[in-house]
N, C-alpha and C positions, 0 to 999 in steps of 0.2 A: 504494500500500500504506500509505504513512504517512497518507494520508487518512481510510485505510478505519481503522487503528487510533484516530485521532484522534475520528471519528463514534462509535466505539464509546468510545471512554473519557469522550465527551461524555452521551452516554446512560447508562454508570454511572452519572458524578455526577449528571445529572439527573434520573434516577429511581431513587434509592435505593429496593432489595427488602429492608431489614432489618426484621424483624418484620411482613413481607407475606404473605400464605398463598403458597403454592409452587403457581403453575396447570398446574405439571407430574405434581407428585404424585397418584396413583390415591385418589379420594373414599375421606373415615373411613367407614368400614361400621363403624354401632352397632345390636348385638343387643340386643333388650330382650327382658326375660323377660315371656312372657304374663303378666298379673295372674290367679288365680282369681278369678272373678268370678261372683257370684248370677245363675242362670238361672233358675230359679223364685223372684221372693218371698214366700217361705214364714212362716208364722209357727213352725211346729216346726222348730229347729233341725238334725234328722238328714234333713229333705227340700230345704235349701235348697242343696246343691250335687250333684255326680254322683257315686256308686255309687265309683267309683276314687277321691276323693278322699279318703275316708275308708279309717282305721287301725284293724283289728281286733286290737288288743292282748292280750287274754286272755279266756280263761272262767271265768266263776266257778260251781261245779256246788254244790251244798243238797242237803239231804233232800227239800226239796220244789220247787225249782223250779233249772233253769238260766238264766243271766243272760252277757252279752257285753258285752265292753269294747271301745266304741269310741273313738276320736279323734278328732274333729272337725278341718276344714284353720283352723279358728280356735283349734286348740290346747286346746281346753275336751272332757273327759272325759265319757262318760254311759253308763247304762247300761242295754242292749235285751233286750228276752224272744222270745218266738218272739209274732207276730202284730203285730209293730211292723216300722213302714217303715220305708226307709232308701233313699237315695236322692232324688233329684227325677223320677225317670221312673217310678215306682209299685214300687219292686220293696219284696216285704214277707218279711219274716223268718217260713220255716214249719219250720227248723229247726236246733238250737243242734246241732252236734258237738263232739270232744272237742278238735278243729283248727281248723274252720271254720264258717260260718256256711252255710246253705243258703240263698237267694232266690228269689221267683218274680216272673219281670216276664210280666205276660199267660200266654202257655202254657210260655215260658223258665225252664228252669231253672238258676241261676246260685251256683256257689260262690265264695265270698267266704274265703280261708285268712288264719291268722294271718302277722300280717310281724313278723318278726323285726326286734328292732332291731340294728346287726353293730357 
């Protein structure tokens, strides 16, 4: 027994684990957030990401025309009519509500609502 102790207090001192990773510890598990990133390179800014990335902020309604506010996921503001894209996958704006936007991708009809900010 006094052997068995001795072997072991030998092996302490000669391999100090201070400041060594712990090979008992279960692996760091690191989340990284997806980057959004350019699927189409577009040269029109409201085609160069997808449809859900973009923030329908408000309507602006005129005597003579209505206009939608969008948000771009770079943060920069602009503003759409009905017959302008929006998206990278072809969906176009055919028409402005007092809420939402309406879309057409191919024969899909897609509504787009304002998001509140809370």
């Amino acid at each position: 027994m006094r052997f068995f102790l001795l072997v072991i207090g030998f092996l302490i001192l000669a391999f100090p684990v201070y400041g060594k990773k712990n090979i008992f510890a279960p692996p760091a598990i690191v989340v990284k957030k997806p980057k959004l990133k350019l699927i189409v390179a577009s040269k029109n800014p409201l085609q160069r990401y997808r449809l859900e990335a973009y923030k329908l902020t408000g309507i602006v309604v005129s005597a003579t025309k209505k206009e939608a506010v969008i948000v771009a996921p770079d943060g920069k503001t602009y503003f759409v009519k009905e017959g302008d894209y929006l998206g990278n996958m072809g969906e176009r704006i055919v028409a402005i509500e007092r809420n939402a936007l309406i879309l057409v991708r191919g024969d899909k009809r897609i509504v787009f609502p304002i998001k509140v900010a809370k």
